[in-house]
MDAnalysis code that builds the backbone (N, CA, C; Angstrom):
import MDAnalysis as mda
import numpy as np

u = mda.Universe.empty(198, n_residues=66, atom_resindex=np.repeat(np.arange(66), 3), trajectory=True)
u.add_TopologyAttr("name", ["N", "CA", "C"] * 66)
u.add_TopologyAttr("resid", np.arange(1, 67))
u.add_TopologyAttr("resname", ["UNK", "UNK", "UNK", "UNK", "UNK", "UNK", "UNK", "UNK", "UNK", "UNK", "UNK", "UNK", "UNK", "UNK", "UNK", "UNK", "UNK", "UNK", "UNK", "UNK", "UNK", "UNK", "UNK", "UNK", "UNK", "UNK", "UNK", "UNK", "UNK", "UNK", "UNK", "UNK", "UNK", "UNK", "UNK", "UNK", "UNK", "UNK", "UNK", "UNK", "UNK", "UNK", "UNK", "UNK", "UNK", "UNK", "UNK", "UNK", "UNK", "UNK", "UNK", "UNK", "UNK", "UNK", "UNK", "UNK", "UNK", "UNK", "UNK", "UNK", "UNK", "UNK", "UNK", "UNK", "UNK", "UNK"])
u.atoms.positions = np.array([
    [0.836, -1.188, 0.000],
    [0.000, 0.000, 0.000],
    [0.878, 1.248, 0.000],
    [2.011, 1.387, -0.914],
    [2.654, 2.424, -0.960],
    [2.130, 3.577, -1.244],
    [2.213, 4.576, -0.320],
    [1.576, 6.168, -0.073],
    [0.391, 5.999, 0.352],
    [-0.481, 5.061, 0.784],
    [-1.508, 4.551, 1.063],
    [-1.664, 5.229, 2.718],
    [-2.493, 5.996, 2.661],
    [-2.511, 6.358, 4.309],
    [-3.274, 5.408, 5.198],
    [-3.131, 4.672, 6.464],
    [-3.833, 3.914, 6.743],
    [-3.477, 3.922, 8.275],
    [-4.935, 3.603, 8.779],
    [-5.088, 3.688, 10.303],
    [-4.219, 3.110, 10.861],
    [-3.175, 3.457, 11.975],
    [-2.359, 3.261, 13.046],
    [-2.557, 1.580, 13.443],
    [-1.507, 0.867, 13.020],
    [-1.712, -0.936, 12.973],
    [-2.546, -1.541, 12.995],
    [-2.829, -0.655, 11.354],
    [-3.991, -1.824, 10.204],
    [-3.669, -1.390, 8.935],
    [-4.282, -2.384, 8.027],
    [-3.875, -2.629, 7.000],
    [-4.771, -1.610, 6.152],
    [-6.397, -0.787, 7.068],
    [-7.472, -0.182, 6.713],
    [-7.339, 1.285, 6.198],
    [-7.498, 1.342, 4.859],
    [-7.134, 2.609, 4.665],
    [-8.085, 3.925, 4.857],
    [-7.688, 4.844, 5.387],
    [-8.496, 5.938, 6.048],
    [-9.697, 6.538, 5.000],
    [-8.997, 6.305, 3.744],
    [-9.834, 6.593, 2.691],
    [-11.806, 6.059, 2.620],
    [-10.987, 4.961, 3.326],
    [-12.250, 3.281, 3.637],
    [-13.191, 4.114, 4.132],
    [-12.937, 4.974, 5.351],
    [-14.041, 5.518, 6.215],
    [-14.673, 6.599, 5.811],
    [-13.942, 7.726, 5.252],
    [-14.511, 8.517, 4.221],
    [-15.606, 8.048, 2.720],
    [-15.701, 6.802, 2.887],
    [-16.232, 6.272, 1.698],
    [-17.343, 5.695, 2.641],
    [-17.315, 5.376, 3.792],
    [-18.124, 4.456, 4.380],
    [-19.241, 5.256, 4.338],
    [-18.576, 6.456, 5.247],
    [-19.723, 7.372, 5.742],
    [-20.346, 8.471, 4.417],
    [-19.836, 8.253, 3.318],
    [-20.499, 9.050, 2.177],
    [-21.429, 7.869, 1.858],
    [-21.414, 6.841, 1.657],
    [-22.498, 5.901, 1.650],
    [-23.621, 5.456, 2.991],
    [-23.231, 6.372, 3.334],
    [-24.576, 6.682, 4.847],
    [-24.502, 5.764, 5.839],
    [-23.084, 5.159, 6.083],
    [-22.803, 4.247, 7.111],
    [-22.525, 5.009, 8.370],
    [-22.659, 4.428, 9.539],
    [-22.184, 5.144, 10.900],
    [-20.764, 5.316, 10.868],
    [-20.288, 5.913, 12.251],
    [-18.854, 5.436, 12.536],
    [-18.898, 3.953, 13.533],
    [-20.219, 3.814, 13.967],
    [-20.099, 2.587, 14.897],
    [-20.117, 1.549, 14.180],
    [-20.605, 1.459, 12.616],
    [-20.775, 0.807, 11.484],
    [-19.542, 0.261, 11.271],
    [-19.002, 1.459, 11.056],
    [-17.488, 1.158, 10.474],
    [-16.458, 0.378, 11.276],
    [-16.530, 1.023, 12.442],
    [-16.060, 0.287, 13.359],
    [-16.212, -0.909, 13.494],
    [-17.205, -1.659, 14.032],
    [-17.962, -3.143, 14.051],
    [-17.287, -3.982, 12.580],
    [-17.524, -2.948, 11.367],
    [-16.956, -3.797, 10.425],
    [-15.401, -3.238, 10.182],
    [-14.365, -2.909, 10.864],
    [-13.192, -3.177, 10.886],
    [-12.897, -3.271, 12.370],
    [-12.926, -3.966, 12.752],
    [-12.792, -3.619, 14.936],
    [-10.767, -3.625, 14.651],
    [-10.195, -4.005, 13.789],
    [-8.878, -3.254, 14.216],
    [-8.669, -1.929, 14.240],
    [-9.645, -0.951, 13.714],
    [-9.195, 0.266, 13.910],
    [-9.917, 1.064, 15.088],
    [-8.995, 1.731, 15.450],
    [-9.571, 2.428, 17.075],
    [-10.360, 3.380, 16.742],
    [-11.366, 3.492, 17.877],
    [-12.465, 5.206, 17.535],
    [-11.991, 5.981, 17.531],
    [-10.732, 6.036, 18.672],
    [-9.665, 7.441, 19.135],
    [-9.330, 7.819, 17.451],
    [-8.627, 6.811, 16.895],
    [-8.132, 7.106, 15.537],
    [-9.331, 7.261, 14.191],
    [-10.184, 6.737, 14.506],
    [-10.544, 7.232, 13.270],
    [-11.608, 8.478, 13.874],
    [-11.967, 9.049, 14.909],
    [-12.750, 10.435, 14.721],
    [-11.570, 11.570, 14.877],
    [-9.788, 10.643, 15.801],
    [-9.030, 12.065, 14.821],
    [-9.157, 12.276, 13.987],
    [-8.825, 11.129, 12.312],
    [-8.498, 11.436, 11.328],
    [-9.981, 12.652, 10.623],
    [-11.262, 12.155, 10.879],
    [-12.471, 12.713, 10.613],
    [-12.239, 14.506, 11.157],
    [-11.724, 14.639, 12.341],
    [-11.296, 15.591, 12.832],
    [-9.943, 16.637, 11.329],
    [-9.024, 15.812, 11.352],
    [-8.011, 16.378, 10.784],
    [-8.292, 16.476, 9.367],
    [-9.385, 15.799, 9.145],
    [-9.969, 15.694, 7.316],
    [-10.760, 16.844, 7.411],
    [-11.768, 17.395, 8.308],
    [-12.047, 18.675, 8.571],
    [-11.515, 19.546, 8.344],
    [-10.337, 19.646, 8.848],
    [-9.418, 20.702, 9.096],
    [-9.154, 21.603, 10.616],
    [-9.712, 20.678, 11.737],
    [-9.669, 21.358, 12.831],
    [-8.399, 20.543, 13.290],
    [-7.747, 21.571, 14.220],
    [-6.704, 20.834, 15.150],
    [-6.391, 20.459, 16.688],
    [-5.759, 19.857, 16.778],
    [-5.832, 19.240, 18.050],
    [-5.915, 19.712, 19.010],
    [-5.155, 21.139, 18.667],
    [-5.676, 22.053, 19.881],
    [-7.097, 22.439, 20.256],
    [-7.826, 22.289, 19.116],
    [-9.594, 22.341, 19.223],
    [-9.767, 21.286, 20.164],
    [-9.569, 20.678, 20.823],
    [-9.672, 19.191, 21.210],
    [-8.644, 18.859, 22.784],
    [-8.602, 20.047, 23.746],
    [-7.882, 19.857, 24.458],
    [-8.307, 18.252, 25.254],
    [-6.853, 17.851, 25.607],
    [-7.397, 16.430, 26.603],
    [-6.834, 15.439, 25.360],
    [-7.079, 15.793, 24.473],
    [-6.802, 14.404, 23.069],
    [-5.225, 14.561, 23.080],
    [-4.401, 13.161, 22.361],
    [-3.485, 12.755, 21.879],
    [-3.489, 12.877, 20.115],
    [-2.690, 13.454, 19.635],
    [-2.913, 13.851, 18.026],
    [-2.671, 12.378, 17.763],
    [-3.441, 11.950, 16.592],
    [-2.909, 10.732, 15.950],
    [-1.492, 10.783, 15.282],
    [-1.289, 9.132, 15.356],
    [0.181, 9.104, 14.716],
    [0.196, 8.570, 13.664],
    [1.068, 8.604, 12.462],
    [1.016, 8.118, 11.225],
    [1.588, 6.663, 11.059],
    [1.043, 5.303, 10.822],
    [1.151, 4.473, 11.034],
    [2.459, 3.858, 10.057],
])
């Protein structure tokens, strides 16, 4: 999966969830159907695909690039 961005130790690419939820899936959806990827990590990335930052978000750990 070269240049492939993908959730923090998984093979799931972040792209996946952006596609999930344009097809009117939950995030609990998504979740359930990949349980290797963490909630922490994927409502950062939803967060950082926004464009808000972590500082919006005191108390959080920024995600790390896997």
């Amino acid at each position: 999966m070269g240049g492939t961005l993908v959730f923090q130790k998984t093979r799931v690419p972040a792209q996946t969830l952006l596609d999930y939820l344009d097809d009117g899936y939950s995030i609990d959806e998504f979740i359930d159907m990949f349980p290797s990827v963490q909630r922490e990590d994927a409502e950062e990335f939803l967060r950082l695909a926004r464009g808000q930052s972590h500082e919006d978000h005191p108390g959080r750990e920024p995600a790390q690039a896997a």
